[in-house]
N, C-alpha and C positions, 0 to 999 in steps of 0.2 A: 943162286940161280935167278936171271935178272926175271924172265917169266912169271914166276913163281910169287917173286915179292911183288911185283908191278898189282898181279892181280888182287892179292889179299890188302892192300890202301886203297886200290876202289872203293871195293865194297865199303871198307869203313866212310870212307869220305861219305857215300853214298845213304849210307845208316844215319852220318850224323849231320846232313842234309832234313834227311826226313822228320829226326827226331826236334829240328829246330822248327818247320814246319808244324809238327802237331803241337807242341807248346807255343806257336803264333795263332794258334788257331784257337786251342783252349784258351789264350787270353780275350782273343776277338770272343770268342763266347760268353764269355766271363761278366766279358766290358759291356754287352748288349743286353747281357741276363741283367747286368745295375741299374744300365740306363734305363728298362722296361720296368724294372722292378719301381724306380725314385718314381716315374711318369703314375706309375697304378697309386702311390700314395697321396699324392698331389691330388688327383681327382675324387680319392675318398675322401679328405678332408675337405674339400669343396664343397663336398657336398652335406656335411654334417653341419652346423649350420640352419639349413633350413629342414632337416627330418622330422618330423616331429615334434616342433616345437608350439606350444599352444598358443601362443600370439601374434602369429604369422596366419594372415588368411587367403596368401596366393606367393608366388614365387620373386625374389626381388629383378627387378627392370634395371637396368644398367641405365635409364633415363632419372633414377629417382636417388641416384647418389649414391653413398655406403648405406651398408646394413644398421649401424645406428643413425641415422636420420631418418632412414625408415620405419623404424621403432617409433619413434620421436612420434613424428607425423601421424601413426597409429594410435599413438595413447592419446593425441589431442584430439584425432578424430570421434575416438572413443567418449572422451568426455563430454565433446561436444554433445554428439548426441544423446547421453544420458539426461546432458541439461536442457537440450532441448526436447528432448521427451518427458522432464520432467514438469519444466514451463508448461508444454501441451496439457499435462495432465490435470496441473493445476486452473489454467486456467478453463477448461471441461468443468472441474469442479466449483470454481468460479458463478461460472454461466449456469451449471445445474442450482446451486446455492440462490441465485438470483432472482431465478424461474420459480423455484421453489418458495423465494419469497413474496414474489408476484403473485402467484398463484393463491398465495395464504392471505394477502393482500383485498384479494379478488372473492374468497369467501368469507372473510369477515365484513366488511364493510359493503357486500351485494345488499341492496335495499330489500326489506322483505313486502311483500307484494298484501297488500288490503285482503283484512278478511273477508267471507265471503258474507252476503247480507243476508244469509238464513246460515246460523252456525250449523253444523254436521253435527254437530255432538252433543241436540238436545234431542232428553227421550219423552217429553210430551207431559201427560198427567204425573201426580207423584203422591205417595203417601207421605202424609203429613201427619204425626203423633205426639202427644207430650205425653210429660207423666215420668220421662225415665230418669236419670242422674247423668250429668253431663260434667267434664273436666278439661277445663279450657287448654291444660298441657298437652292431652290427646288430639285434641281436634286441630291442634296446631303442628300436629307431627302427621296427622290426616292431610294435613294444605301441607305440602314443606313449600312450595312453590309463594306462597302469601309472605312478603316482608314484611317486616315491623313496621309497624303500622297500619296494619291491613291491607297495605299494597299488593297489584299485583296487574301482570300485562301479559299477554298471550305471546309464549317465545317462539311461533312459526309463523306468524303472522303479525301485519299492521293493527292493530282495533278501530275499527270503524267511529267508538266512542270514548271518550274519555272523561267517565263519570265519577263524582262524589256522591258517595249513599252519606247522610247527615241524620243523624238517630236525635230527636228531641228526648232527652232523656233523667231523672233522678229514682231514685230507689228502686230498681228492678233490675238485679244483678242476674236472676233465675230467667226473666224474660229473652234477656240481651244474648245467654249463651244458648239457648232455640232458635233465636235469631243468625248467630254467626254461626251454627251448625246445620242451618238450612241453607242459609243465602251463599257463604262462599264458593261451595259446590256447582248452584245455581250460575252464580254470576262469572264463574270459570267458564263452563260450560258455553255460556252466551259470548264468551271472546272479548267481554272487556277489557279497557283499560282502565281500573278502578281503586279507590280509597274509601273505606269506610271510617268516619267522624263521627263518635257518641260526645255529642254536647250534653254535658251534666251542669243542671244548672244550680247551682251553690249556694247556701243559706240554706232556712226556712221558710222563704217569703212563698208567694202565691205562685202555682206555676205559672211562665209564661210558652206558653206551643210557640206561636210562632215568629216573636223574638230570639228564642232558640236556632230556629233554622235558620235566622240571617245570619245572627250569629255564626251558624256551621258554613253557610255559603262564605262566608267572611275569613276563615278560620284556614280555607280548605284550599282556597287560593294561595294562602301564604305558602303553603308545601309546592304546587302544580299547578300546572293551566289548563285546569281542567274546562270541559265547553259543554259538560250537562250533569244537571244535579238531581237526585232523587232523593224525595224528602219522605221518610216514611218513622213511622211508628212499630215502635221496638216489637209490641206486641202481635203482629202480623206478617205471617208468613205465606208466600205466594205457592200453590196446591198445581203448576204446570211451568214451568221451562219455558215456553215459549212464549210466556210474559214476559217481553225482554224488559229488565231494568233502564230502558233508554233513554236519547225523548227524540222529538218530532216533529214532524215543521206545525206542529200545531202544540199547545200544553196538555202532558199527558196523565190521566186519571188512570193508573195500574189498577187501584181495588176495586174494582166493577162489582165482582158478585162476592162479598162476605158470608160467613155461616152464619154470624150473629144476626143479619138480616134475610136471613135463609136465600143467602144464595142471589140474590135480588140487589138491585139500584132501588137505595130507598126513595129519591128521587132524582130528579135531571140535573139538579145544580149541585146535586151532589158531588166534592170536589176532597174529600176527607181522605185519610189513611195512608196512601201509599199515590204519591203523585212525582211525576218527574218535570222539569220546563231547561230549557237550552240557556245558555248567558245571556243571551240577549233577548230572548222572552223575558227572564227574571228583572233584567234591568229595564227591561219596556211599563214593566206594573209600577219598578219601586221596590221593588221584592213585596215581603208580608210584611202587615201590619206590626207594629208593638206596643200597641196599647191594647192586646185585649189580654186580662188577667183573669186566667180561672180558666174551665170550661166552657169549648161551645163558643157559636161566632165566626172565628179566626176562618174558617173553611169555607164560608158562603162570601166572607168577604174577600177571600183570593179569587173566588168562582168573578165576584161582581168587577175585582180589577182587571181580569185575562178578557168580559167580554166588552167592558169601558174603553178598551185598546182595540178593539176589534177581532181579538183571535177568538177560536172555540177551543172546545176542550174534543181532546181524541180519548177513542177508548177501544180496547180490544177487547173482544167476544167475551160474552157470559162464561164460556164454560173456561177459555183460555183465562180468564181475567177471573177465577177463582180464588180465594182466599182464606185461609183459618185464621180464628184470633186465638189466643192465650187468654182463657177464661181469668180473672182478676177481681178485685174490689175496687172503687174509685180510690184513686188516692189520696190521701189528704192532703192540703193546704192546692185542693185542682174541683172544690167546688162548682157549681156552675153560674156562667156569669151572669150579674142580674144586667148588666149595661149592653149584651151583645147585641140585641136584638136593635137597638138605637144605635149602635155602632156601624152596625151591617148596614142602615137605611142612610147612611152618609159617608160611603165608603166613597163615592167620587170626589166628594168635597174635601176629606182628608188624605187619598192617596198619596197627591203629589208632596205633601211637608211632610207624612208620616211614613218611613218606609227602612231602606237599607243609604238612602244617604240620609237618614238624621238616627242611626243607628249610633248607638253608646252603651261599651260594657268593658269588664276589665277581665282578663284573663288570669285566673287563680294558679293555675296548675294544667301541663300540657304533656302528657305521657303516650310515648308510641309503646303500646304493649304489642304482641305476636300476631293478633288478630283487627286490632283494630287501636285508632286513636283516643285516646281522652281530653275533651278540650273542659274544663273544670271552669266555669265564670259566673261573676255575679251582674248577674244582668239588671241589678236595682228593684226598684219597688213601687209600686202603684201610686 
């Protein structure tokens, strides 16, 4: 029946129309599900890369090349600046280094400023004793500040003086350590700049006083340049502090009031014991005498050459200018002189030939102990 057939090949035709439709379509599906899929990989791996990555410190510029040039450029920036911050640092430390040595520079070598002309650090009167037992190892660990040789200079300040103590000295070893256990304290105290010289004079022969002290003036020079001398006797010790060991525009008579004379100037031209005079005071006399041998004389006739030049003698107050002696026996071969008294009445006549320029002696032995010098000489014979 033609009807019949006609109608059932439609339909198929029409079925397999359609079914070629929906497999064109699943492919078109298919083919845009790849395409989208490939697109979303692309842009992941684009971006992995710079995630996270610890030496990337911003995104890369499509102006600065590829991604290793840009590395590149980062590590040398990097280095750079660690060297350049290390340069900086060094040279900080440098400059601090520098300053720091300036600086040290700047207090060592600051000049220290003159002492003041009344030291702060004397306490006035003093008790004065003997009698006890003394050990020159202690009294030297009592100074540590005193070098060998009895030296010693105030380390805060300039010393306004720069004196030699010159000790006329033989056999009284007992005397000389009362002496160095009074005075160094003393003369710390007063802001010197000081050396003590015990001139021992050598042999048996007769003493001589004050050929000894040129002697020590002569002696004392060879160490320092020193510009004032004080010439004292072992045996006496100064009872106040503000007896400065100095000297003065005039020459200075320190032992003014002794006990042994009870406290008193036995008289005016008394010029004994304990005296100081500047260099060129000393050199204006000649210094002392050396012809007087023995006791007695030597002291009237330094009085007759300080007033033959025109100077006086200066003297501080009684009570300041107090003194104890070290009670003693005369010593032997220190008699007293029968000649002084004829020596003394022609002291202008022999000052200028007899003094420290026609001085003559020989140096025996010359030992810097803890506290003081030993100059050991033989200063010849009458």
């Amino acid at each position: 029946m033609p009807v019949g057939g006609g109608g059932g090949g439609g339909d198929f035709s029409l079925l397999h129309r359609t079914c070629k439709l929906v497999v064109l379509l699943c492919f078109l599906h298919i083919s845009v599900t790849l395409v989208f899929y490939v697109k979303s990989l692309d842009i992941r791996f684009a971006f992995v890369p710079n995630s996270g990555s610890p030496h990337t410190s911003k995104p890369p510029s499509s102006n600065h090349g590829p991604p290793q040039n840009l590395n590149t450029t980062t590590t040398k920036d990097i280095k750079s600046v660690i060297i350049s911050s290390q340069e900086e640092e060094d040279t900080k430390k440098e400059e601090n280094s520098s300053a720091g040595e300036q600086q040290s520079v700047v207090v060592t070598t600051k000049p220290l400023e003159k002492c003041p002309d009344n030291s702060p650090l004397l306490v006035g009167p003093l008790r004065v004793e003997f009698g006890f037992t003394l050990a020159l190892e202690q009294m030297a660990r009592d100074n540590p500040r005193v070098e060998a040789g009895g030296r010693y200079r105030p380390a805060d300040c300039l010393a306004r003086h720069k004196v030699a103590l010159i000790i006329p000295f033989r056999n009284r070893e007992e005397h000389l350590k009362y002496w160095l256990y009074y005075l160094h304290p003393i003369l710390q105290r007063q802001q010197l700049d000081y050396g003590v010289y015990v001139i021992n004079q050598d042999g048996d022969e007769i003493f001589n006083r004050a050929k000894l002290l040129n002697v020590g003036y002569q002696e004392a020079l060879k160490d320092y340049d020193y510009d004032c001398f004080v010439f004292s006797d072992v045996d006496l010790i100064p009872m106040d502090d503000r007896n400065v060991y100095a000297c003065f525009s005039q020459p200075r008579h320190l032992s003014v009031s002794m006990d042994k004379f009870g406290f008193r100037l036995p008289y005016n031209q008394y010029f004994g014991g304990v005296s100081s005079m500047s260099k060129e005071q000393f050199l204006k006399i000649n210094g002392f005498p050396n012809n007087y041998w023995g006791w007695g004389g030597e002291d009237d006739d330094i009085y007759n050459r300080v007033v033959s030049r025109g100077m006086s003698i200066s003297r501080p107050s009684g009570v300041v200018g107090k003194c104890r002696m070290i009670r003693h026996d005369r010593d032997k071969q220190n008699e007293p002189n029968p000649q002084r008294f004829d020596l003394i009445s022609h002291t202008r006549d022999t000052m200028n030939r007899d003094g420290i320029r026609s001085l003559s002696y020989k140096v025996v032995m010359r030992d810097k102990q803890p506290l003081y010098t030993m100059v050991n000489v033989d200063i010849g014979q009458p």
